[in-house]
N, C-alpha and C positions, 0 to 999 in steps of 0.2 A: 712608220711606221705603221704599212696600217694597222702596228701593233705597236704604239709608242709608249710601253707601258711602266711601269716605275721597274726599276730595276730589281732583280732578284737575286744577287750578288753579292751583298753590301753588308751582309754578317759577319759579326766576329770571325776567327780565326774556328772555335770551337763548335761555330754552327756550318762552316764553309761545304760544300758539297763535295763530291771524288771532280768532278769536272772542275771546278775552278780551283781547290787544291793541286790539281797538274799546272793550271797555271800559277800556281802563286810560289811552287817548288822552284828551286834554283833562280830567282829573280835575281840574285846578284851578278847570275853568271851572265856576260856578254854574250854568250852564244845561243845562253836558252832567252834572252832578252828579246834578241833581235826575231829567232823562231816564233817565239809567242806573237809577238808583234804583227809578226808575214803572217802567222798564220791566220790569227783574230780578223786582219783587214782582208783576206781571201776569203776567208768563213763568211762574213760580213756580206762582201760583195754577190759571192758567190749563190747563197741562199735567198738576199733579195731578188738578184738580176734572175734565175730560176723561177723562183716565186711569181715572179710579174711577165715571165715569158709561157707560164704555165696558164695563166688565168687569161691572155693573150689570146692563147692556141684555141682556147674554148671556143672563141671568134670563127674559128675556122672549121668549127665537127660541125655548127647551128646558125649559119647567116642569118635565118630570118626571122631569129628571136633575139641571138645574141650567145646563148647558152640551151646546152642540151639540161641543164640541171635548174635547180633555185638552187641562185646565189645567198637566199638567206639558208638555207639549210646546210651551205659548205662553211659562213662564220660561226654559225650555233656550233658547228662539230669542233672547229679549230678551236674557241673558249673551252669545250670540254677537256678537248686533249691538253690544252693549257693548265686546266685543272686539275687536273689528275697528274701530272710531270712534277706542277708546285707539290701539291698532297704527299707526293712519292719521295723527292730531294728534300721538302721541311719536317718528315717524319721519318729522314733517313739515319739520321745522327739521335735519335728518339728508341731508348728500349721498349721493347714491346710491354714491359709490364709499368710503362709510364705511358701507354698509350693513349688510354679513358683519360688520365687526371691529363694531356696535354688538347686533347679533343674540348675537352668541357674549356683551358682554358682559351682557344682558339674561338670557343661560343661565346664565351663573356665578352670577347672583346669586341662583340655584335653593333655593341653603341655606338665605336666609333668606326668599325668598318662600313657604317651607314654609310659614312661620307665618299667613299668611292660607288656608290651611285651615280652620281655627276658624271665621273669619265666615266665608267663603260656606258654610260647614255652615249656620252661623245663619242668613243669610240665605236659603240656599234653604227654607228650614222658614218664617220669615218673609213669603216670597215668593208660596209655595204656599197658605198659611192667607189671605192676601189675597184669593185669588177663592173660598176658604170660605165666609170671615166675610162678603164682598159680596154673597154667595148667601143667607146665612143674617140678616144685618139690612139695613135701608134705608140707604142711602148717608150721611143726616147723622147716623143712632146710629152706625153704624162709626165716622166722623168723630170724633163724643165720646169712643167706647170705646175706641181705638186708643190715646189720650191717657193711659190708663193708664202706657205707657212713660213719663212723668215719675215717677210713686210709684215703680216700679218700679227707677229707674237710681237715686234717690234714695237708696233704700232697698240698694243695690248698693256706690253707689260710698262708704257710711257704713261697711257691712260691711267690704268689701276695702279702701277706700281712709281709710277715718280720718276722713272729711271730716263735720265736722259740720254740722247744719241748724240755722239761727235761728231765731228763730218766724213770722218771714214766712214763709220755706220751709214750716213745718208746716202753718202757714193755707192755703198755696197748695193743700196736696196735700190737708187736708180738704174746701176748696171742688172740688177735682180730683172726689174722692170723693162729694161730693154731687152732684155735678152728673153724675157716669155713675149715680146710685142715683136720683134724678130721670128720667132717660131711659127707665129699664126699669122701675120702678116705675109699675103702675095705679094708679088713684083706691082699690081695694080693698088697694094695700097685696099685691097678687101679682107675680111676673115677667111681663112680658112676653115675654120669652125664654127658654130652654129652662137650665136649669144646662148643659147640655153645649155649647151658642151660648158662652154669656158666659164658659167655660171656654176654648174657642178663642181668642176674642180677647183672652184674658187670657197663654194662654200666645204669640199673636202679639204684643203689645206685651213679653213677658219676653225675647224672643229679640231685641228690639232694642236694649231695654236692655243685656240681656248683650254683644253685639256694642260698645255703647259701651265697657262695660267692660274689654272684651278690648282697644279701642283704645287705650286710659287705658296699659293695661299693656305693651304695645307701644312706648307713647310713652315710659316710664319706661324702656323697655329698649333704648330709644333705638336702634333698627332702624334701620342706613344703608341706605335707598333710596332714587330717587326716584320721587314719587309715579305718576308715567302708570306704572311696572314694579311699584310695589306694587297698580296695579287689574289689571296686567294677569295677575298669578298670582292675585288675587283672581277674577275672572273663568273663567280657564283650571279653577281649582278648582270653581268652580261649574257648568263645565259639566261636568266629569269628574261631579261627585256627582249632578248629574242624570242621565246616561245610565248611571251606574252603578243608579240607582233603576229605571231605564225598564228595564234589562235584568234588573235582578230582579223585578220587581214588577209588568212592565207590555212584557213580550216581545212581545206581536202589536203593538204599534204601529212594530215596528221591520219590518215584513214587509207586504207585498199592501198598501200604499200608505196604511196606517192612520194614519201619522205626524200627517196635515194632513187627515184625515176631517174634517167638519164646518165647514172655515176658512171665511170670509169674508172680503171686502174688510175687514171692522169687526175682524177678528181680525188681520190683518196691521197694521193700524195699532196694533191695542194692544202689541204687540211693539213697534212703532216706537216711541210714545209714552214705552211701560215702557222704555225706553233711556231717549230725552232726557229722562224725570223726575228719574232720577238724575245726569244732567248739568247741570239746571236747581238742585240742589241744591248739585252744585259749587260754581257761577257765584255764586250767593246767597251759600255761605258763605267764599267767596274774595273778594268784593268788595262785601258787606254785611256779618253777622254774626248770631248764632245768634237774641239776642233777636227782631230785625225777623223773623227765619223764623218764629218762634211767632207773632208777629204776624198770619204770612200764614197759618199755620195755621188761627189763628183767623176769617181772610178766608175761607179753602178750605171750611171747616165751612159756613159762612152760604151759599155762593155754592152751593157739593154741594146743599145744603136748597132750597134754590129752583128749581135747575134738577131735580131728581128730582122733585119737587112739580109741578111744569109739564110735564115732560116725561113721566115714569110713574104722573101720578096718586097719587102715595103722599102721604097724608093726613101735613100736617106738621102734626102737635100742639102745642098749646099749650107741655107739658112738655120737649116736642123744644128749643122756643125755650126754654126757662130754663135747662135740662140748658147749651145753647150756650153762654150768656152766663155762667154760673156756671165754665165751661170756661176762656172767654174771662177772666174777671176773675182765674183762676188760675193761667193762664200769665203774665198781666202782673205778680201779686206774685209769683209763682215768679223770673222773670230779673230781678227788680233787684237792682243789685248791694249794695244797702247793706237793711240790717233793720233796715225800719221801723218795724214794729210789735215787735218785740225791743225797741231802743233807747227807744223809750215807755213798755212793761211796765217797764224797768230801764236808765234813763240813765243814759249813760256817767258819770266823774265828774268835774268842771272841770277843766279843766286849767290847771294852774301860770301862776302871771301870769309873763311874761315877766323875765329878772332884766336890769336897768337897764346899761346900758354903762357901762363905765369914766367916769368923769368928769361922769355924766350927773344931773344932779338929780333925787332921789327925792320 
């Protein structure tokens, strides 16, 4: 994501928004089950694979920079719009004449909204390597490569958190690993891309992981907030670490109207979009759950590869397609909950026959 952000969803009943109240109406019924379900995973698919065919095209208005725009001044704008949508949906269900006494409480909770400092560091690094790495590979190797963030939190949450892998998990993450070593590998056995390419998108999936991580320990730390005020100092911080970047690093865009140099109609939507992606991921993991999103990932890969193919002429390789489906078969052993291939190498061992009831004939 390059919005992987805590979710905004996860309220009471009494704080719910009009948008996830539609979802959460009729849940008994089969038929609005199944709709919600189609829908959520085509909302899902649909605004990432746009998203990432959007920031794509940018490739093709500016060969020889990359982008007609600065890419830091199109994440500033999508955190703001971020912000203002949280601001909007958390002070929706809020009478106006409790507005002051809910603002002030929103500020108190300053001390511990510190703590999402951390991620939007991460994510703004996260964020910005997103229209690198789009620039630097085709839309459905990004797709695979980005995938790395599985090895990666894996490999994280064993370090810091204890958490062992079975050996499904380890199969998952060597097919993970073949299947991005397929991608970039030629018939001769060379990279196709650059070490410093695959280094990027190595270090973009590490910062997402880590941001998981950081969430893990957050949650052990068991932080009282509620979640619309933990996006919205996540946010507020992200915009702070951008303009703090832009004024070091990137001063004339602040002056002689340099801000929005090069925008388009197609660049104000990708701010739009880069908002609702990460609202779309909410929604999914508030009212699906994490497995089906891999799933859709693995839908986003396939559907990215076809429309870049048709739409930019970028030659979808053979390898492309294997690299996918090696991708695709290792998210699906990666999220099951039980190890399968574990428990086959070394079955468990019988369990005790039942001891017979009082009075019962043996």
């Amino acid at each position: 994501h390059p919005y992987h952000h805590i979710s905004l969803f996860t309220s009471p009943l009494s704080r719910l928004t009009p948008i996830s109240l539609l979802f959460t109406m009729g849940s008994n019924d089969t038929a609005f089950y199944w709709f919600k379900n189609i829908s959520l995973f085509g909302l899902f698919i649909g605004l990432w694979t746009s998203w990432t065919l959007l920031v794509r095209s940018s490739k093709y208005e500016a060969e020889e920079t990359g982008f007609r725009y600065d890419t830091t001044t199109v994440v500033l704008l999508t955190e703001v719009v971020k912000l203002l949508i949280t601001i909007v949906i958390h002070f929706a269900t809020v009478h106006p004449s409790n507005y002051a006494a809910e603002v002030s409480q929103v500020v108190r909770q300053g001390t511990v909204g510190v703590y999402f400092a951390v991620p939007a560091l991460l994510y703004m690094i996260y964020n910005g390597l997103s229209f690198i790495n789009l620039n630097l590979f085709d839309p459905a190797s990004f797709k695979v490569l980005i995938n790395m963030r599985i090895l990666f939190s894996a490999l994280l949450f064993q370090v810091f958190f204890s958490k062992r892998l079975g050996a499904t998990k380890w199969t998952a993450l060597v097919l993970l690993m073949l299947g991005c070593a397929v991608n970039q590998l030629e018939s001769d056995f060379t990279l196709s891309a650059s070490v410093l390419a695959l280094a990027l998108v190595a270090l973009q999936a590490f910062t997402s992981s880590l941001g998981g991580v950081y969430s893990e320990f957050l949650l052990k730390k068991d932080v009282e907030i509620s979640m619309n005020v933990k996006n919205m100092y996540l946010y507020l911080f992200s915009i702070f670490l951008n303009l703090l970047y832009i004024i070091l690093a990137k001063p004339t865009l602040l002056v002689n109207g340099e801000f929005f140099a090069g925008y388009r109609t197609s660049t104000y939507l990708t701010v739009v979009l880069g908002a609702f992606c990460g609202f779309s991921t909410a929604l999914f993991l508030r009212h699906l759950n994490i497995i089906l999103k891999e799933y859709a990932h693995s839908g986003e890969m396939f559907l990215t590869a076809a429309l870049s193919s048709y739409l930019f002429a970028e030659e979808l390789h053979s390898r492309i397609v294997v690299s996918m489906l090696l991708v695709t078969a290792s998210l699906a052993l990666y999220n099951r909950s039980s190890d399968v291939i574990g428990d086959m190498l070394c079955p468990p061992p019988p369990a005790p026959p039942a001891k017979p009831h009082q009075g019962q004939d043996v």
